[in-house]
C-alpha positions as CSV (number, residue, x, y, z in Angstrom):
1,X,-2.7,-12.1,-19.0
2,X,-2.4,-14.6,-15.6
3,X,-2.8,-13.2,-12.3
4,X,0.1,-13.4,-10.6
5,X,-1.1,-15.0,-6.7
6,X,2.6,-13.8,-4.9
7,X,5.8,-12.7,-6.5
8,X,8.9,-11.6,-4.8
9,X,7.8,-8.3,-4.2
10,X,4.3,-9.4,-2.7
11,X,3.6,-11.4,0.3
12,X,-0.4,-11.3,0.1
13,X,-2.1,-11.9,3.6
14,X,-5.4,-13.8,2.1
15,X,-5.1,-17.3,0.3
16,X,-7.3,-15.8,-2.7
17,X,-5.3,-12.2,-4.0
18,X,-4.0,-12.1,-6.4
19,X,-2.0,-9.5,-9.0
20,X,-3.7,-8.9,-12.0
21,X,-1.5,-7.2,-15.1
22,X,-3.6,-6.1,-18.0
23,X,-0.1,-5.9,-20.5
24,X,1.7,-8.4,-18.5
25,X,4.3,-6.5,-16.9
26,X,6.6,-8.1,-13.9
27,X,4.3,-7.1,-10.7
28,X,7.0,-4.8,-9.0
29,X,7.5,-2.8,-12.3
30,X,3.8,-2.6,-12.9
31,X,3.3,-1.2,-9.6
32,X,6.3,1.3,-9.7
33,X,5.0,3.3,-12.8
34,X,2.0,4.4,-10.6
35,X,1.0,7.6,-9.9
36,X,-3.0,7.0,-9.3
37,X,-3.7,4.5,-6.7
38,X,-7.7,3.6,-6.7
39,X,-9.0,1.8,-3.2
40,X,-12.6,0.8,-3.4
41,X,-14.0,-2.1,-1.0
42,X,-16.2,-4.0,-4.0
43,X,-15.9,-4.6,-7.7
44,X,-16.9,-2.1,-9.3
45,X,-16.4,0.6,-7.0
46,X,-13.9,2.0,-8.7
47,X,-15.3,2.7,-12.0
48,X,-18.5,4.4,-10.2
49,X,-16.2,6.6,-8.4
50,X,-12.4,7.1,-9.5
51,X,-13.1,8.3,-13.3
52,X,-10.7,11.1,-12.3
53,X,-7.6,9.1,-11.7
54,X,-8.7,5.9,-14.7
55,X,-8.7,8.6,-17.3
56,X,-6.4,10.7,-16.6
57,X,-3.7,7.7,-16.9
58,X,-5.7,6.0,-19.4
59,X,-3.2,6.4,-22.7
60,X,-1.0,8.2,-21.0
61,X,2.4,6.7,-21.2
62,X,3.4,9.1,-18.0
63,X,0.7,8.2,-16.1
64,X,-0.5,4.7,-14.6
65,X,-3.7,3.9,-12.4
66,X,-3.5,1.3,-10.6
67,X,-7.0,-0.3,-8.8
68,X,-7.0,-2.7,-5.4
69,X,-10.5,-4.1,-4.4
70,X,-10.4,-5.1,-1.0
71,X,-13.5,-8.0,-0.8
72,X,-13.7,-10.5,-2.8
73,X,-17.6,-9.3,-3.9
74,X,-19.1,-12.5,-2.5
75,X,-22.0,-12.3,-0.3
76,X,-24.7,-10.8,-2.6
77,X,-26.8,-11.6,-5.5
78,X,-28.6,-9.0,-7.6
79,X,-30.9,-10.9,-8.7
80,X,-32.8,-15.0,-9.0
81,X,-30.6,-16.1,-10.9
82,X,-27.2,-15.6,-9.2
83,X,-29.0,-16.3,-6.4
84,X,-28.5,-19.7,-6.9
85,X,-25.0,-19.4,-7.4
86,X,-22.5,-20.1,-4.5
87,X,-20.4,-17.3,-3.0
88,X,-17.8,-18.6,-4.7
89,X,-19.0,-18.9,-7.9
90,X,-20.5,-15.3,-8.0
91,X,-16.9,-14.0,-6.5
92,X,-15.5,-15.5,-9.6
93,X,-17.8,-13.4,-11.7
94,X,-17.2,-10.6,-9.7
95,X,-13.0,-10.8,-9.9
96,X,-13.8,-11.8,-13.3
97,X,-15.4,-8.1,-14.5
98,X,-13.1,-6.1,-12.1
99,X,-10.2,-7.6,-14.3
100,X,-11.9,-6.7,-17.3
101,X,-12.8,-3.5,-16.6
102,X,-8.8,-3.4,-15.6
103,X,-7.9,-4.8,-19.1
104,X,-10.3,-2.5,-20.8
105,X,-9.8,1.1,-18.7
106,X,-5.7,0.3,-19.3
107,X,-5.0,-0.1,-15.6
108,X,-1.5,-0.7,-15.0
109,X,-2.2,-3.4,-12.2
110,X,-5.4,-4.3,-10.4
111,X,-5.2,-6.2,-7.1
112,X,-8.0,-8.2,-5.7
113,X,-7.1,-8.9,-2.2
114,X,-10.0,-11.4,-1.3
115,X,-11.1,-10.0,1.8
116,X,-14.9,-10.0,2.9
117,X,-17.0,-7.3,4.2
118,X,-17.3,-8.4,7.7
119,X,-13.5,-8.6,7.6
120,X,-12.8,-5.0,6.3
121,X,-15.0,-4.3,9.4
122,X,-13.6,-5.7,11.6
123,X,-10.3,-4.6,11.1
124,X,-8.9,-7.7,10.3
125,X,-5.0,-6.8,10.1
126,X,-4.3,-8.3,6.8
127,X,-5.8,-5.5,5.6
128,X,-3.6,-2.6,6.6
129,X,-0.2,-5.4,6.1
130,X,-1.6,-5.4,1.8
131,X,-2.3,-2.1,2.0
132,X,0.8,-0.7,3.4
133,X,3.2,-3.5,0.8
134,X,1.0,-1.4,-2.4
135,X,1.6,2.1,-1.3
136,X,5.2,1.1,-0.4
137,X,5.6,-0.4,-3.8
138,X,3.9,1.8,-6.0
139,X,4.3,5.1,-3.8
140,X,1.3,7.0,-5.6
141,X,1.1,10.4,-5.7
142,X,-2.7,10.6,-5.6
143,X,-4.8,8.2,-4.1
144,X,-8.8,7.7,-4.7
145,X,-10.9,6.1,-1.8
146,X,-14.2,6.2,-0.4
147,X,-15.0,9.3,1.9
148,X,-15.9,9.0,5.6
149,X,-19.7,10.6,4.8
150,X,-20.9,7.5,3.0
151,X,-23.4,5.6,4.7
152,X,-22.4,2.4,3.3
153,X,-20.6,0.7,6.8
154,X,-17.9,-1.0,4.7
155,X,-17.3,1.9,2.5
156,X,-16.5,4.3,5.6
157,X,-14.6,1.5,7.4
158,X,-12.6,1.1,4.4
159,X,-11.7,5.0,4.4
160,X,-10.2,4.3,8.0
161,X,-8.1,2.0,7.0
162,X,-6.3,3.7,3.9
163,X,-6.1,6.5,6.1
164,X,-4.4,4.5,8.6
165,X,-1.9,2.5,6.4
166,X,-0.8,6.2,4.9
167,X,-0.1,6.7,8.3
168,X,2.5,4.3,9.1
169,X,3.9,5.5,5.9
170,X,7.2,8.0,6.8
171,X,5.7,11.5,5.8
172,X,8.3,11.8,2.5
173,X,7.0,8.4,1.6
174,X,3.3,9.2,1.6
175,X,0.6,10.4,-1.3
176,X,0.7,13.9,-2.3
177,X,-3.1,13.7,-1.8
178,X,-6.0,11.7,-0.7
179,X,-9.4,11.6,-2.1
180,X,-12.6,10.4,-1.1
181,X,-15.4,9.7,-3.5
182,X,-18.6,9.9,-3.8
183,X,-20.6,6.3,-3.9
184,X,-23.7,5.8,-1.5
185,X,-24.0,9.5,-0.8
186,X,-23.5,12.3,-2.9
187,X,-21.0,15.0,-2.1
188,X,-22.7,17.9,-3.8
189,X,-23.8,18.7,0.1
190,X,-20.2,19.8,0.6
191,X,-19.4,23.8,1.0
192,X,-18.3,24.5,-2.2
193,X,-14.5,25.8,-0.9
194,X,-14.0,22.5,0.6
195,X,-15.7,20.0,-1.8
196,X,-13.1,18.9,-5.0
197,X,-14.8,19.4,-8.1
198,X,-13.1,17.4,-11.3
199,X,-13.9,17.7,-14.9
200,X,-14.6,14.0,-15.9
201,X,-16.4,15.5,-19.3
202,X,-15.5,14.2,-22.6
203,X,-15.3,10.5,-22.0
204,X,-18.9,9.7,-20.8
205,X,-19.4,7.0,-23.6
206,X,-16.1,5.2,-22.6
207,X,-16.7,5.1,-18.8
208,X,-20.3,3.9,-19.7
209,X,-18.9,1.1,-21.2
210,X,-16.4,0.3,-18.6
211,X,-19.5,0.5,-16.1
212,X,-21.3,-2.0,-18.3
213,X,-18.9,-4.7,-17.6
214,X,-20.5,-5.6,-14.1
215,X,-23.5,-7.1,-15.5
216,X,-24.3,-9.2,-12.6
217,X,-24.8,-5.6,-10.5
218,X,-26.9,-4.0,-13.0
219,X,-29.6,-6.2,-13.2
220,X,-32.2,-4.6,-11.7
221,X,-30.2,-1.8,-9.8
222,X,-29.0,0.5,-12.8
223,X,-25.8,1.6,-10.5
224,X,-24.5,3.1,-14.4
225,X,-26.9,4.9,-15.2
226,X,-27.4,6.7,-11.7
227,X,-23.2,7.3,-11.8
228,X,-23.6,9.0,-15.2
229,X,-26.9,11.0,-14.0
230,X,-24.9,12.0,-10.2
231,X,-22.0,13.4,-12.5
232,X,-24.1,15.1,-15.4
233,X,-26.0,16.5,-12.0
234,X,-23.0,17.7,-10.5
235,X,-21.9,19.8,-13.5
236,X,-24.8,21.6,-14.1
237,X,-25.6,22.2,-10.4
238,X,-21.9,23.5,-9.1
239,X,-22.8,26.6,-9.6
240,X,-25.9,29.1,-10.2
241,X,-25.4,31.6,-12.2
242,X,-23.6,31.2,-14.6
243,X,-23.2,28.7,-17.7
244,X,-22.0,25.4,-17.3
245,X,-18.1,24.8,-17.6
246,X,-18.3,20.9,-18.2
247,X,-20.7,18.1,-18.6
248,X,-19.6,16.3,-16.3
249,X,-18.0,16.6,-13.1
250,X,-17.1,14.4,-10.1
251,X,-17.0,15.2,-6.3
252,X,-14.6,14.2,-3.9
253,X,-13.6,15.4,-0.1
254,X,-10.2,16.4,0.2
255,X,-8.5,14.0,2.8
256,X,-5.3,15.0,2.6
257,X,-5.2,16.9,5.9
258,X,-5.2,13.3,7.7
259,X,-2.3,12.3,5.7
260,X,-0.2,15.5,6.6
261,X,-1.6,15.6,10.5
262,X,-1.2,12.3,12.2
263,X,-3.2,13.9,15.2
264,X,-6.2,15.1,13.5
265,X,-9.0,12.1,13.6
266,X,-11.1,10.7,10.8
267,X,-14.2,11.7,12.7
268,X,-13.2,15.2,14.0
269,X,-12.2,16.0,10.1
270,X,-15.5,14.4,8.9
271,X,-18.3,16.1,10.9
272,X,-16.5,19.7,11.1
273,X,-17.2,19.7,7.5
274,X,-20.7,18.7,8.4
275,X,-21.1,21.6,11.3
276,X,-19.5,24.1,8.6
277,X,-22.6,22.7,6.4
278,X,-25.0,23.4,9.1
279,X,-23.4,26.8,9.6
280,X,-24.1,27.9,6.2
281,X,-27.8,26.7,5.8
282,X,-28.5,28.6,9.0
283,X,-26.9,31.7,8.0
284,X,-28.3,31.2,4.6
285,X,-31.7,30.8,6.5
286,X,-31.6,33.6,8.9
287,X,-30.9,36.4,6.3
288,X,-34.5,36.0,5.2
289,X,-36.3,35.2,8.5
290,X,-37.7,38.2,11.0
């Protein structure tokens, strides 16, 4: 299938997005069957950290998830060889795996909007203008991001901005919830009434595979295997005593207080979970110190 670069429904702000369709649908009736909305900043983002919302639409006529990946993935090379590349070239590549992980996970749409890192930010307002078109368009019910406790720069910047272009959603128009997902920090920190625990068990070999397709980011940085070993982790450490319930499990922050409370800041939500973390290793700790 082509990627569509504009149609009438999208007015894309960078020169390079562009609408991919795995089954070739018109773009505004692909996006109009979602109901899972991935945002991750880089290729491959997504299939580190949404396997929640890819599989739980994956063969599911009822169900659609539909990726955006905000940068274009230039910028980096993993290793000598695409090293010599230029960023174009190895932004190709890059596009070029996201839409076949898209094609192969059954994604209903994936958009690649082409941005770069610096861009995201910077806030450059093309950003929240794509953003804001997509939700309008494909009015999600869930939405998958990354979580304001990563200590990737981009990653957290990104947050901000989903967050944001919720915002200037009207409240009937906006996700029934917003999550943000682990990537380059775990959330296994979390207090376990705040932290949202799914069961991603089951499917391990297939979201290996779809992992696999970014072979110019696993050489020599085995981001599949760690994702697979985070999740078996997280399943067998949820909980102490007793057996575990899955093999696999994925954690995510629940962000949909900032999407019902215009008021309430990114930063306030984040580090009050971070103070209630505090709270309980020091209680925890002074139970058993004289």
């Amino acid at each position: 299938m082509e990627s569509q670069k504009t149609s009438e429904a999208l007015k894309w702000s960078h020169p390079d997005a562009e609408l991919y369709i795995p089954d070739g649908q018109p773009a505004e009736a692909a996006l109009k069957r979602t109901t899972h909305l991935g945002i991750g900043a880089h290729p491959d983002d997504l299939e580190f950290m949404a396997w929640k919302g890819i599989l739980d639409c994956r063969g599911n006529a009822n169900q659609w998830f539909t990726g955006v990946t905000v940068t274009d993935g230039g910028g980096y090379a993993r290793d000598a060889q695409s090293a010599k590349l230029s960023t174009e070239e190895i932004c190709r590549i890059r596009r070029g795996e996201q839409n076949k992980a898209a094609a192969l996970g059954e994604y209903g749409a994936m958009a690649n909007l082409g941005f770069t890192s610096d861009e995201i930010k910077s806030r450059h307002p093309g950003i929240q203008e794509d953003l804001k078109q997509i939700l309008r368009l494909a009015a999600p019910k869930t939405v998958f991001t990354h979580n304001p406790a990563d200590k990737h720069d981009t990653h957290v910047a990104l947050c901000v901005a989903v967050v944001e272009a919720i915002r200037a959603l009207p409240a009937a128009e906006r996700p029934e919830a917003l999550y943000g997902c682990e990537v380059w920090r775990g959330l296994d920190w979390m207090p376990d009434e705040q932290k949202v625990a799914f069961d991603v068990s089951g499917e391990e070999k297939f979201m290996s595979s779809l992992m696999a397709v970014y072979a110019s980011q696993l050489r020599g940085k085995r981001y599949d295997s760690a994702t697979l070993g985070r999740k078996h982790a997280n399943a067998t450490y949820h909980t102490s005593h007793s057996s575990d319930r899955c093999n696999a499990m994925e954690y995510a922050m629940d962000l949909t207080p900032l999407i019902r409370n215009d008021r309430l800041s990114v930063q306030e939500y984040a580090t009050g979970i971070v103070r209630k973390f505090e709270a309980d290793v020091a209680a925890r700790i002074a139970k058993y110190s004289h």
